[in-house]
C-alpha positions as CSV (number, residue, x, y, z in Angstrom):
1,X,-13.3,60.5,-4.5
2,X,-16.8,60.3,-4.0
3,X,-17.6,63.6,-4.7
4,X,-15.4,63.3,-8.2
5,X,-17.5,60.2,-9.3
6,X,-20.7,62.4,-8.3
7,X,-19.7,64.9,-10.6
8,X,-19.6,62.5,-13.6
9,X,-23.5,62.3,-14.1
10,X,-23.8,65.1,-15.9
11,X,-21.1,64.2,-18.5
12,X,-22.3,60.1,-18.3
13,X,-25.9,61.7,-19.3
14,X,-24.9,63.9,-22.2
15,X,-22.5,60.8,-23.3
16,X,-25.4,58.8,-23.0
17,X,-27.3,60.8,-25.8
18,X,-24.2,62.0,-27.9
19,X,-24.9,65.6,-27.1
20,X,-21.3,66.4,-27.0
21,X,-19.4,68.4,-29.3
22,X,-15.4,68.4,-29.4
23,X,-14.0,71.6,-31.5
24,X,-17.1,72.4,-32.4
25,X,-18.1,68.8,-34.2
26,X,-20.8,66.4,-32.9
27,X,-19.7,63.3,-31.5
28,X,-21.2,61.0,-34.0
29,X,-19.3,62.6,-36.9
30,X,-15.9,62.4,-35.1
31,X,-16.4,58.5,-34.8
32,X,-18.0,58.4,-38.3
33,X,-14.4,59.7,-39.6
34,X,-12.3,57.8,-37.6
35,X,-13.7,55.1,-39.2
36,X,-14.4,56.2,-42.5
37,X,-18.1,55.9,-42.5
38,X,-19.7,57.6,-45.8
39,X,-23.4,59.8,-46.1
40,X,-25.9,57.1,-46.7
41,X,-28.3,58.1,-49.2
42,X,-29.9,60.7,-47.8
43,X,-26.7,62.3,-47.8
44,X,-26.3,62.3,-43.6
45,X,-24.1,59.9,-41.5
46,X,-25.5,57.6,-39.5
47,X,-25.5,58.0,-35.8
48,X,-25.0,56.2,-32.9
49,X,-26.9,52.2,-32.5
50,X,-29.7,52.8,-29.4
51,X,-27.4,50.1,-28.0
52,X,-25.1,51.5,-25.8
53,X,-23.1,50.6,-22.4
54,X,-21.4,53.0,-20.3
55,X,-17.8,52.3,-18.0
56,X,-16.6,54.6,-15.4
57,X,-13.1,53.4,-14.0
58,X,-11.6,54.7,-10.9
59,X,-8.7,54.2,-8.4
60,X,-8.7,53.4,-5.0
61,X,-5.9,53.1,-3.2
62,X,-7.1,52.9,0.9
63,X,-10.5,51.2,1.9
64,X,-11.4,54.6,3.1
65,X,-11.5,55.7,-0.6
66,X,-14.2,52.9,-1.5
67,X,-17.2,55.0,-2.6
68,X,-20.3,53.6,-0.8
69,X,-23.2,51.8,-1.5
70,X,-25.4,55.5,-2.5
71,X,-22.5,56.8,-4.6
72,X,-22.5,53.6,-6.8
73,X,-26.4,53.5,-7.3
74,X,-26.2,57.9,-8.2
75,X,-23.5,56.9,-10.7
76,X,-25.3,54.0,-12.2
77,X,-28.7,55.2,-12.9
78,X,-27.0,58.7,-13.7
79,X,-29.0,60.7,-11.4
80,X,-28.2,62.5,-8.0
81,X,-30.9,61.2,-6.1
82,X,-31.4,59.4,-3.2
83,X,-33.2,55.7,-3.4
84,X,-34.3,52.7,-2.0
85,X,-31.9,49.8,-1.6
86,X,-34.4,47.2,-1.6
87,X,-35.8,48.5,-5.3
88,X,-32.2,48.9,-7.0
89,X,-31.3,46.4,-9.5
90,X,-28.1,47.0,-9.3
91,X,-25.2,43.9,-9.4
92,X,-22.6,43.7,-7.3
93,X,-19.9,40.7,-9.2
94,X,-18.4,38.9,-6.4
95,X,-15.0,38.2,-7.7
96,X,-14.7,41.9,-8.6
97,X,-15.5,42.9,-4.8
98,X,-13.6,40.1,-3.1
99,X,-10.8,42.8,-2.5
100,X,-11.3,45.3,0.6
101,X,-10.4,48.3,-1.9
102,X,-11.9,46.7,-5.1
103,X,-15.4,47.7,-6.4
104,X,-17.4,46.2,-9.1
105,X,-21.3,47.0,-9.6
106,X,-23.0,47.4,-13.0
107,X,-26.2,48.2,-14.3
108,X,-28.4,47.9,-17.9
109,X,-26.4,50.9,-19.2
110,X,-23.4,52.0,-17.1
111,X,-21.3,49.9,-14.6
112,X,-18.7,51.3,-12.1
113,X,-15.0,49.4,-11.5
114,X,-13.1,50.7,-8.9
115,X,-9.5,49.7,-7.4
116,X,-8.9,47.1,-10.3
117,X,-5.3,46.5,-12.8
118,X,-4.9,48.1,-16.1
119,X,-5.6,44.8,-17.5
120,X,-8.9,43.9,-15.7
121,X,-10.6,47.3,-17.3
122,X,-9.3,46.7,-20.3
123,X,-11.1,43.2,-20.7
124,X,-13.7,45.2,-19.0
125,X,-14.2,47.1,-22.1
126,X,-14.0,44.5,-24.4
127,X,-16.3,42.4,-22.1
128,X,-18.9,45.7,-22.3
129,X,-18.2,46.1,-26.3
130,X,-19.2,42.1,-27.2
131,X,-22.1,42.9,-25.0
132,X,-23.2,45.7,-26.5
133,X,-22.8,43.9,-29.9
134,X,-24.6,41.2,-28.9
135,X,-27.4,43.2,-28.1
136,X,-27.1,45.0,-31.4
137,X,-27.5,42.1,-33.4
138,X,-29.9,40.5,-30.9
139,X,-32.3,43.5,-32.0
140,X,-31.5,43.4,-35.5
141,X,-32.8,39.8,-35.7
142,X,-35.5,40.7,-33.5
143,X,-36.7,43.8,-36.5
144,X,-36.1,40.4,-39.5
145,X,-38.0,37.9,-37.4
146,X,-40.9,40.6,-37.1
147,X,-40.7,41.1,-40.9
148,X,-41.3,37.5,-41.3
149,X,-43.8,37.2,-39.4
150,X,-45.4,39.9,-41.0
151,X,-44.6,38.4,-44.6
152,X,-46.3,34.8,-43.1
153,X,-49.6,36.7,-42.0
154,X,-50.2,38.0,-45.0
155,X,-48.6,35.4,-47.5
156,X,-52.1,34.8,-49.3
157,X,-52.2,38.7,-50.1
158,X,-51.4,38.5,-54.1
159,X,-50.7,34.9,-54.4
160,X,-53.1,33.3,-56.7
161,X,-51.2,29.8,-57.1
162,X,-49.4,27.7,-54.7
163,X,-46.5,27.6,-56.3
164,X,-46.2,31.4,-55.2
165,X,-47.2,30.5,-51.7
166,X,-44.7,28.0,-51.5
167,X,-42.0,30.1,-52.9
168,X,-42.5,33.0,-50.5
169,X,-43.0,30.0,-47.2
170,X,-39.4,28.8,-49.1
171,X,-37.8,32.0,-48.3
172,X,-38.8,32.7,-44.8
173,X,-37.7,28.9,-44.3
174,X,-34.3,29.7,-45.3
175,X,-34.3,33.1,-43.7
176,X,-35.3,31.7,-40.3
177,X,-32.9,29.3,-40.7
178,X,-29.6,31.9,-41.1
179,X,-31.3,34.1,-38.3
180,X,-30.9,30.9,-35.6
181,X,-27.8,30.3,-36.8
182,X,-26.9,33.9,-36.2
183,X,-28.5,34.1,-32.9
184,X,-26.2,31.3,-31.7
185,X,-22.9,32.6,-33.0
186,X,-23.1,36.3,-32.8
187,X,-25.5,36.2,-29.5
188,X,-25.7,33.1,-27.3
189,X,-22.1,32.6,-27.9
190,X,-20.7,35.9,-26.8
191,X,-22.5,35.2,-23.5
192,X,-18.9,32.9,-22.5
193,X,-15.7,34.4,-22.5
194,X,-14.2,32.4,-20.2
195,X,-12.6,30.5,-23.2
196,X,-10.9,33.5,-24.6
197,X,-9.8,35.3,-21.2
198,X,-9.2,33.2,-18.6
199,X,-9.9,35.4,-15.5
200,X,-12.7,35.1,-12.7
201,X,-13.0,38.9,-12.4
202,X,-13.4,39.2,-16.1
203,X,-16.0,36.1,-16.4
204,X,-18.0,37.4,-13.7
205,X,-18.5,40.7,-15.0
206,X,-19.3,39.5,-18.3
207,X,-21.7,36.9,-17.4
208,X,-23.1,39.7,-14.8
209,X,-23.6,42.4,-17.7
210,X,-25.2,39.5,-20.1
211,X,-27.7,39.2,-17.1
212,X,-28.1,42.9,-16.4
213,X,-28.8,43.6,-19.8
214,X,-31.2,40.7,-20.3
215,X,-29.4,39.3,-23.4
216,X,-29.6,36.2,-22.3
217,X,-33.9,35.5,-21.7
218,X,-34.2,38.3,-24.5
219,X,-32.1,35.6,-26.4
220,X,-34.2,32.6,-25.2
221,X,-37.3,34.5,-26.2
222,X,-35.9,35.4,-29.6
223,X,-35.0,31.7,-30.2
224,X,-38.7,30.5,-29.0
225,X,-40.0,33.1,-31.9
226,X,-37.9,31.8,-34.1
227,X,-39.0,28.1,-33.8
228,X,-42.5,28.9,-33.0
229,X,-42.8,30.9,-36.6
230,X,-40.6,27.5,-38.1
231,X,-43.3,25.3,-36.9
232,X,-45.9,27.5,-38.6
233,X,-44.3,28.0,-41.5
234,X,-43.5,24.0,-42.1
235,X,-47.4,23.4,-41.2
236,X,-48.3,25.7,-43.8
237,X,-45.8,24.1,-46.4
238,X,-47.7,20.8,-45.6
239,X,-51.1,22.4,-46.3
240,X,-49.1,23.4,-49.6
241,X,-48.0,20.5,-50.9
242,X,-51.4,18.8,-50.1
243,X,-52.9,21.2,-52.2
244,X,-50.7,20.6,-55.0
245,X,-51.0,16.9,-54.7
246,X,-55.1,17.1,-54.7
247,X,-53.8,19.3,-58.1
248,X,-51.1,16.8,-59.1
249,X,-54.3,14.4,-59.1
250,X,-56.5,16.5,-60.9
251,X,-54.1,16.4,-63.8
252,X,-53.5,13.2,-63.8
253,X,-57.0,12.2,-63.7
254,X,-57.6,15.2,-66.2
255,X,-55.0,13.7,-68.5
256,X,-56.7,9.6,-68.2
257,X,-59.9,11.3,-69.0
258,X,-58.5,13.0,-72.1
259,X,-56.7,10.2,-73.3
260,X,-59.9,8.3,-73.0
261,X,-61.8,10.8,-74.8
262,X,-59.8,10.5,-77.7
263,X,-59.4,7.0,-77.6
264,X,-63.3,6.9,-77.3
265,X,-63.4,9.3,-80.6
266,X,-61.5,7.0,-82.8
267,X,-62.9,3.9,-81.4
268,X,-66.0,5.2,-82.2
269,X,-64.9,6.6,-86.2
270,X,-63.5,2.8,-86.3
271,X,-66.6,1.1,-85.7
272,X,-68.6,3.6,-87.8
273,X,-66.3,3.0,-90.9
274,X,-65.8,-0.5,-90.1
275,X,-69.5,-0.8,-90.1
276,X,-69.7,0.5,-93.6
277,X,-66.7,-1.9,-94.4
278,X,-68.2,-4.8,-93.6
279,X,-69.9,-7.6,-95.8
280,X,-73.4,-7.7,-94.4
281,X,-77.3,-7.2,-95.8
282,X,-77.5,-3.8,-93.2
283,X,-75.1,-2.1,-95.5
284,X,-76.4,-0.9,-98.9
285,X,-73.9,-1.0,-101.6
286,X,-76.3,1.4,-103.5
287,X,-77.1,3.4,-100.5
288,X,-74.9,7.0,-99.6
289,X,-73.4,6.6,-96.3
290,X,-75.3,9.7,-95.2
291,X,-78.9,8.3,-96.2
292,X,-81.7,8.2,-94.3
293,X,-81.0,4.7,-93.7
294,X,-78.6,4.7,-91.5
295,X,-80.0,7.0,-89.1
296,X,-79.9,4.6,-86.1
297,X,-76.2,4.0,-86.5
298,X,-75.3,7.8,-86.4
299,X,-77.4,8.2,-83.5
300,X,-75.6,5.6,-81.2
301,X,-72.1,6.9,-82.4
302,X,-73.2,10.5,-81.3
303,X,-74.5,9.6,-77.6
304,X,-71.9,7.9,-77.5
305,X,-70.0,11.2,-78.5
306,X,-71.7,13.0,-76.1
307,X,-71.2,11.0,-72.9
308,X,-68.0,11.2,-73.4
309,X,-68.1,15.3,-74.2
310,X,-70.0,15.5,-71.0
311,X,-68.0,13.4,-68.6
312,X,-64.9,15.7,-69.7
313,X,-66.6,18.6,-69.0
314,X,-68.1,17.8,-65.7
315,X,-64.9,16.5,-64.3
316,X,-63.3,19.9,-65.9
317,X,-66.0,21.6,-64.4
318,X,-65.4,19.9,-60.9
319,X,-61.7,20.8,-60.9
320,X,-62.3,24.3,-61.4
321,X,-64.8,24.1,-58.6
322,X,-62.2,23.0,-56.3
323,X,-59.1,25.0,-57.4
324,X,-61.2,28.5,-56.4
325,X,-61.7,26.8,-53.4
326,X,-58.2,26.4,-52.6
327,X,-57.4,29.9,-53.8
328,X,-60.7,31.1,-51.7
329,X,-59.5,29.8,-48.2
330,X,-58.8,32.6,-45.6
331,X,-54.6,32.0,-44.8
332,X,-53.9,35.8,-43.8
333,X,-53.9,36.7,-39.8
334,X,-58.0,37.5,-40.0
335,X,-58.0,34.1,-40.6
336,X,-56.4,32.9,-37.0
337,X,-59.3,35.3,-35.4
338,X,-62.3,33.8,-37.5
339,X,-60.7,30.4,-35.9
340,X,-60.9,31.1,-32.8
341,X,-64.4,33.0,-33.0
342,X,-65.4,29.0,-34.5
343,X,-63.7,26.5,-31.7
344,X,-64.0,28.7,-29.2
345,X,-67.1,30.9,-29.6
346,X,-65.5,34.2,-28.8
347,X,-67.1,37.6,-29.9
348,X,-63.9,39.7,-29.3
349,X,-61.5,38.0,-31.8
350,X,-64.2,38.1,-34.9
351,X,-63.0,41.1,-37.1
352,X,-67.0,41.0,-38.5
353,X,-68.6,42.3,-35.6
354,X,-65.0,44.2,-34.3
355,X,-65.0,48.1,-34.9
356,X,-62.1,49.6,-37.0
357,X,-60.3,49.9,-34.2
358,X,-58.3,46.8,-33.5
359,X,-59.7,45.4,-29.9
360,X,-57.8,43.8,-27.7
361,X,-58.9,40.4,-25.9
362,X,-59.8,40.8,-22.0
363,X,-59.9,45.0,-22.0
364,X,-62.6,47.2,-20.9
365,X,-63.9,48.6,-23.8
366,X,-64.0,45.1,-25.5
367,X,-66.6,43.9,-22.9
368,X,-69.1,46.9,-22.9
369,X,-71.3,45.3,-25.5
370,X,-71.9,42.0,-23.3
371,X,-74.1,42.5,-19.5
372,X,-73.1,41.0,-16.8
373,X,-75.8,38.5,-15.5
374,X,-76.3,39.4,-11.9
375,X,-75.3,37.0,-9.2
376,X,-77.9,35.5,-7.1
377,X,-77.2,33.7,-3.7
């Protein structure tokens, strides 16, 4: 027995990367018709997701037959080589070795059942294929959180208005949202099947796997990213809306200005014509109203004129001043390194005095610019 299950590794490792052909046809294309998957555009079928878990079942019938502890571990990591017992990280499910002629161990990518019922492989399998979906979708979301992220560094790149800035913040909002949501239905859930099969060996293995594959801190993680890049993207929606209250002010003090500009105007045509209207010895029946005479009067009504010409157009002139320097401020990723080169007086962070290449904080070839003070007793 031991010797058969040997003898598997070279036909686990050329599963492993699809390299097998069955009358003459690749692997991936007999699945693909199975199910009726189509060319995509480039007019070849898509392969094979990078996630993948492997199942080797076998029977046992006698103790004697129980393949040992160096059998398991070549079957596992897929390789006919000796190892170390203390550096395996293989997983040995207790309910699925209770038995004196049962076997259960697993591993990131293939686990090994021995000595069990039709039925326990069989929710084996479906225990290994909502794994392997999990961690499918798990790396899908990963790929859309990183586009996010991307989109949120560089958000100020062809915006010119905050209503575009809030727009595109509004989207990853809502697409953050659907992606939590999605991790804790098509992820975190699928960790606990328990509810749907009610078997220890079954719930053991599966919440083994979950653990040997590291769904469930890669979850965590993914979750943490999720709310982390939330938190940003609300704080910057904040900054947004502040901005297009200051503007909301502007307008409305824009608008009292020009309402007093033309109330000034007409106020000021009403007292010059009401001047002329009235019944005094100032105002010349026999006079024009554009003599010489009245050169004082004209004068006041055009300062006054003017003021107000010039109070519009300095508070005009102010608002412009202050909507370029809205648009001006830095909100792309550069921006979070000229921050910390300001609070906390770093050199490496600063992209101004950084080479092309991108350096990275703490590494060797960061440092070679700056001496080292020597160390006196």
């Amino acid at each position: 027995m031991s010797g058969t299950l040997v003898e598997t590794i070279p036909l686990l490792e050329d599963l492993h990367y699809a390299s097998v052909e069955c009358a003459g046809l690749p692997l991936e294309q007999i699945a693909a018709d199975r199910i009726g998957c189509t060319p995509n555009g480039d007019g070849q079928v898509p392969g094979f997701l990078p996630e993948r878990h492997q199942l080797v079942f076998s029977s046992v019938d006698t103790p004697e037959e129980v393949p040992d502890e160096d059998t398991v571990q070549r079957v596992i990591y897929r390789t006919d080589l000796p190892y170390r017992a203390q550096h395996s990280s293989i997983c040995y499910p207790m309910e699925l070795n209770r038995r004196p002629t049962t076997v259960g161990a697993l591993g990131p990518y293939v686990s090994l059942i021995c000595g069990h019922q039709d039925y326990i492989e069989n929710c084996v399998l479906l225990s290994a294929v909502q794994a392997v979906g999990s961690a499918a979708r798990l790396r899908e979301i990963r790929e859309v959180a990183y586009a996010y992220v991307h989109r949120f560094r560089h958000r100020s790149a062809g915006q010119s208005s905050a209503h575009d800035r809030r727009t595109a913040l509004e989207d990853i909002t809502d697409g953050l949202s659907q992606l939590e949501l999605e991790l804790s239905y098509s992820v975190e859930v699928g960790s606990d099947i328990g509810t749907l099969v009610p078997a220890l060996r079954v719930e053991s293995f599966h919440q083994e796997l979950f653990g040997a594959m590291g769904l469930t801190e890669r979850a965590a993680t993914i979750g943490q990213m999720l709310q982390r890049l939330g938190n940003a993207t609300a704080a910057e929606l904040t900054s947004v809306e502040s901005i297009e209250r200051r503007a909301a002010d502007r307008r409305r003090v824009r608008t009292v200005v020009s309402v007093t500009f033309v109330t000034t105007i007409t106020g000021t045509l009403s007292l010059l014509f009401g001047f002329f209207g009235v019944n005094a010895r100032q105002v010349d029946q026999h006079r024009s109203m554009f003599d010489d005479h009245y050169t004082p009067i004209y004068a006041l009504i055009t300062a006054i004129l003017l003021c107000a010409v010039a109070i519009f157009g300095a508070m005009r002139l102010q608002e412009r001043w202050a909507e370029r320097q809205d648009r001006g401020r830095t909100r792309t990723w550069e921006g979070t390194h000229r921050l910390l080169a300001r609070e906390v007086g770093t050199v490496i962070l600063d992209p101004a005095d950084a080479p092309a290449a991108r350096r990275i904080p703490g590494s060797r070839t960061a440092r070679t610019d700056r001496r080292t003070p020597p160390m006196h007793p």
